[in-house]
C-alpha positions as CSV (number, residue, x, y, z in Angstrom):
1,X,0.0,0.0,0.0
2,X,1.2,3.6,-0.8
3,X,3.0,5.5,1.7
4,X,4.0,8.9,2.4
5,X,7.3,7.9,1.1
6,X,6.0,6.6,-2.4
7,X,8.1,8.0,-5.7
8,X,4.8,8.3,-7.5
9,X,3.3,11.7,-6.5
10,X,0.8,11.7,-8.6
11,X,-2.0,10.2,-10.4
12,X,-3.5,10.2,-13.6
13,X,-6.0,8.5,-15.0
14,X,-8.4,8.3,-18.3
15,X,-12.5,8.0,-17.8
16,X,-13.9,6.1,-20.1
17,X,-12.9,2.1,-20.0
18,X,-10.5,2.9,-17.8
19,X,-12.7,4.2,-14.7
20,X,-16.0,3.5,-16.0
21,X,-17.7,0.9,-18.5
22,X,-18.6,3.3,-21.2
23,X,-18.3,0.4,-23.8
24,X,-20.7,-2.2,-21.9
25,X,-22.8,0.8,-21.5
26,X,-23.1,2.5,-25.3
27,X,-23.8,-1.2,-25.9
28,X,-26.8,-1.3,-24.5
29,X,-27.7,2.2,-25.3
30,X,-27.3,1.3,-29.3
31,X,-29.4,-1.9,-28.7
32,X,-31.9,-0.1,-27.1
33,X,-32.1,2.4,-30.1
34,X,-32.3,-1.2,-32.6
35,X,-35.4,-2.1,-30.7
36,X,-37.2,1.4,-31.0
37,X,-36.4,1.8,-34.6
38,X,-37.4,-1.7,-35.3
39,X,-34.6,-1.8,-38.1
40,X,-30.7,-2.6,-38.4
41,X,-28.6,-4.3,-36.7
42,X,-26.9,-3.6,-33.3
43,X,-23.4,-4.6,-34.1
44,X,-23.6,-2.9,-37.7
45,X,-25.2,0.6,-35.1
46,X,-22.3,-0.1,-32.7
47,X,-19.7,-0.3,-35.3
48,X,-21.1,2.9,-37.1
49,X,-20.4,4.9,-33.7
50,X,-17.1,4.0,-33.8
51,X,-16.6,4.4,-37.3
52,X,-18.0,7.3,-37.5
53,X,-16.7,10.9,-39.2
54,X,-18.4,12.3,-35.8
55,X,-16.8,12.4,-32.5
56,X,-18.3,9.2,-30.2
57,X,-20.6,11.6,-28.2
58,X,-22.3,13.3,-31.2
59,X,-25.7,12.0,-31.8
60,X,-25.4,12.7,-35.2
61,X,-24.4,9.4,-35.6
62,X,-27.6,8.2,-34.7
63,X,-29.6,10.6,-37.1
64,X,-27.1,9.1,-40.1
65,X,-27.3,5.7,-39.3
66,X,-31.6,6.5,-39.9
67,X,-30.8,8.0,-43.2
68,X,-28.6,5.0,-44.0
69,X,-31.5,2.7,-43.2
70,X,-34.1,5.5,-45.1
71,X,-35.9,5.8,-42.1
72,X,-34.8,9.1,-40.5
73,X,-37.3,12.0,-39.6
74,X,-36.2,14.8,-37.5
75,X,-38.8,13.9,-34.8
76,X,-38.0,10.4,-34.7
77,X,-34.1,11.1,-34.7
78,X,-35.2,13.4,-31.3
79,X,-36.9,10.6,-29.7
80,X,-34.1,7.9,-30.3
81,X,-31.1,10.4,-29.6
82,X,-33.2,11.0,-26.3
83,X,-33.5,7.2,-25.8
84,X,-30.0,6.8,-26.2
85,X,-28.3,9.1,-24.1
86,X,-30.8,7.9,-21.2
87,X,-30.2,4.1,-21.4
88,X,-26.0,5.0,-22.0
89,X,-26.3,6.8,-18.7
90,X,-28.6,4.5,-16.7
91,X,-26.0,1.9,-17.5
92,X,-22.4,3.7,-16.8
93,X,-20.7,1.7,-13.9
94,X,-17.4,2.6,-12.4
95,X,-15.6,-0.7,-12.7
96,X,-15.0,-3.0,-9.2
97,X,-13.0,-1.6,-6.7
98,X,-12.0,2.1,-8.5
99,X,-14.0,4.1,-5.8
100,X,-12.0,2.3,-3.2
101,X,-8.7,2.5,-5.0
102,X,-8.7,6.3,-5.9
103,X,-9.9,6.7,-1.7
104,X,-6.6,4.9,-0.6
105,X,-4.5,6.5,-3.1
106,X,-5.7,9.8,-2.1
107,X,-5.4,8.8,1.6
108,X,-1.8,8.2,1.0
109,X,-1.4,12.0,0.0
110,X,-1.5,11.3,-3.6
111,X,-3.9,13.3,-5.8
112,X,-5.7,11.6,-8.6
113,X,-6.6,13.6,-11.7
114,X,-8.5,12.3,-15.0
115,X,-7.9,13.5,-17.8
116,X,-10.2,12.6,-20.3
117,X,-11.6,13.5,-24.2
118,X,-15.1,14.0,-22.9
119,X,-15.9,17.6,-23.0
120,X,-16.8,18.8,-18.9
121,X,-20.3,18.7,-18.9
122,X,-20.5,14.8,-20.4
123,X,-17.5,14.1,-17.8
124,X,-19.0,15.5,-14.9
125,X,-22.6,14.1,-15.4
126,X,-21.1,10.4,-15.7
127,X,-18.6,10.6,-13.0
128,X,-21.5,12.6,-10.5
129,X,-23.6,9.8,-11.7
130,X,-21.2,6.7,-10.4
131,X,-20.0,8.6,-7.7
132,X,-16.6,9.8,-8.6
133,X,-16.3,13.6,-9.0
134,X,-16.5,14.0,-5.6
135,X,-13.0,11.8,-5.3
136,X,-11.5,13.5,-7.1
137,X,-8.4,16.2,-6.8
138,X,-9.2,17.5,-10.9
139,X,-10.4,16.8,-13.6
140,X,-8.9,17.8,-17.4
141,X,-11.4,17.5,-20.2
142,X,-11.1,18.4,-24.0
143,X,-12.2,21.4,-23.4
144,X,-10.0,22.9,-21.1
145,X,-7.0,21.9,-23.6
146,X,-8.3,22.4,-27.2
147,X,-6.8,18.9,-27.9
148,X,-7.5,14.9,-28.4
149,X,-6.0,12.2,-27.4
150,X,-2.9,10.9,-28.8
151,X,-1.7,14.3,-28.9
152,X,0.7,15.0,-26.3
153,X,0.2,18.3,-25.7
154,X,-3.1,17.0,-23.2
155,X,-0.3,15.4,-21.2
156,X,1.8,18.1,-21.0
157,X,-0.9,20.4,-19.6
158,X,-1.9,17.8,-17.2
159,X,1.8,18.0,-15.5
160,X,2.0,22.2,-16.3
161,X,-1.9,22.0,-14.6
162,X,-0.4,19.9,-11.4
163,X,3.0,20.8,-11.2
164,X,4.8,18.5,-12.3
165,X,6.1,19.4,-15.7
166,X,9.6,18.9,-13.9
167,X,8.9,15.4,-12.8
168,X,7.0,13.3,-15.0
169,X,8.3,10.5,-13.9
170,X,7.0,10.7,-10.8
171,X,3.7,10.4,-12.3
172,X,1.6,7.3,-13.3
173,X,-1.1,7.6,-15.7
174,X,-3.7,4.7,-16.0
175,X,-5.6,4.5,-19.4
176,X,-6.8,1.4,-21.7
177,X,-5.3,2.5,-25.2
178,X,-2.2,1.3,-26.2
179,X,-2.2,4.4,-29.2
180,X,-3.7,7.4,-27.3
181,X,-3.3,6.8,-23.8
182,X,0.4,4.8,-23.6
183,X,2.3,6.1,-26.1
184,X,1.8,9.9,-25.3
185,X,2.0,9.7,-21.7
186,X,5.1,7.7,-22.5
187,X,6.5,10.3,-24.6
188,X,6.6,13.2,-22.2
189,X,7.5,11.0,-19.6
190,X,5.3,9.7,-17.4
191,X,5.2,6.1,-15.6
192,X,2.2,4.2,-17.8
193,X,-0.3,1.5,-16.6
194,X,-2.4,0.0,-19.1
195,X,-5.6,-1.1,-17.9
196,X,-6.0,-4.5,-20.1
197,X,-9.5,-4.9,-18.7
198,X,-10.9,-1.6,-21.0
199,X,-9.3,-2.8,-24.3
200,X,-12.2,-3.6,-26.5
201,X,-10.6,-4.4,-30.0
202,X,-9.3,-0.5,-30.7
203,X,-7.4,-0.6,-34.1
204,X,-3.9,-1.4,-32.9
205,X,-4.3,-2.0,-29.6
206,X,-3.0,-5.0,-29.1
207,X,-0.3,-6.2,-25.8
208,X,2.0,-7.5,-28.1
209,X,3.2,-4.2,-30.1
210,X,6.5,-3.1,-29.3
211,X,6.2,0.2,-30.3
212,X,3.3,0.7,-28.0
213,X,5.1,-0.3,-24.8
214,X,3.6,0.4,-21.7
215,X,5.7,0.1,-18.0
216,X,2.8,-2.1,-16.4
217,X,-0.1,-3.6,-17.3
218,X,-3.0,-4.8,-15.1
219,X,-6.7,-6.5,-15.2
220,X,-8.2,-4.8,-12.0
221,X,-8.1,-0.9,-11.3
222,X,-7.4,-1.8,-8.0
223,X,-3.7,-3.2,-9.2
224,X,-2.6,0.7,-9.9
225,X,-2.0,0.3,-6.0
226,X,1.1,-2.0,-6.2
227,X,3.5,0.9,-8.8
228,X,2.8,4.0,-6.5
């Protein structure tokens, strides 16, 4: 267990699939959309999300997936973009153990951050929602920095925004891609943990690339505990 006299001083970690099942929940949302619109296919809708020209949180996605099937109306595209966003957040869940683990990390006198893409108002509703905001010590969001992820200029304002721009490495940053979570935390020297458990078949984002190397990889959150 962390200790006063810990090297890692602080803590950063990504939101979605990291701390909370976004993907199990966005699953369900999209099947619940299927069902209403009585046509597609929820794999095909799934896939479309990620696929998509749009950014994962625009419900555009939803109206041009209806206009792919020919069924799209702008009151029906309302009603199911409604739908959607309230079955995603009835079913976001922090994964076991995180509220625990960020509790005894931040008992130990380290502060935990996340740094996430979501813009603030989508981050604060799902981490108020599960129970997490109040944990936390900060929170950096997309639009605080102007940037996405892999860009490393997010990283660097999260060690200008804490402090520790002269001491990356005694920083750990938790996040579940290999590409935009890993690599640039790597880069401007952070400690990395990947969280194996949020990997859901991103493009590339596979354990075995070299040139995606992260320091320690784990299948609980609550495993961040044993590198502080």
């Amino acid at each position: 267990m962390a200790t006063e006299k810990n090297r890692i001083k602080c803590v950063f970690s990504d939101l979605d699939n990291t701390i909370l099942d976004f993907h199990t929940a966005r699953r369900i949302a999209c099947g619940a959309v299927i069902d209403r619109m009585g046509a597609g296919d929820r794999e095909e809708f799934h896939d479309w999300y990620l696929s998509s020209v749009y950014d994962i949180e625009d419900l555009r996605n939803i109206a041009d997936y209806q206009k792919h099937l020919g069924i799209y109306s702008n009151g029906f595209y309302l009603e199911c973009a409604r739908l959607y966003e309230s079955v995603k957040m009835e079913n976001i869940r922090a994964y076991p153990g995180v509220c625990d683990t960020i509790d005894r990390i931040r008992a130990a006198g380290i502060p935990v951050i996340v740094v996430t893409d979501a813009t603030i108002d989508h981050a604060m509703l799902r981490l108020s929602h599960t129970d997490i905001l109040r944990r936390l010590d900060g929170l950096i969001t997309a639009d605080m920095t102007g940037l996405k992820k892999p860009a490393e200029g997010i990283y660097r304002f999260a060690l200008s925004e804490t402090g520790m721009e002269n001491c990356p490495e005694k920083t750990l940053f938790v996040g579940d891609s290999l590409r935009r979570d890993i690599t640039p935390a790597k880069s401007v020297g952070m400690e990395t943990v990947l969280a194996s458990y949020g990997d859901h078949g991103e493009k590339g984002n596979t354990l075995s690339r070299p040139e995606y190397p992260a320091d320690h990889i784990i299948e609980k959150y609550e495993e961040i505990l044993e590198y502080l």
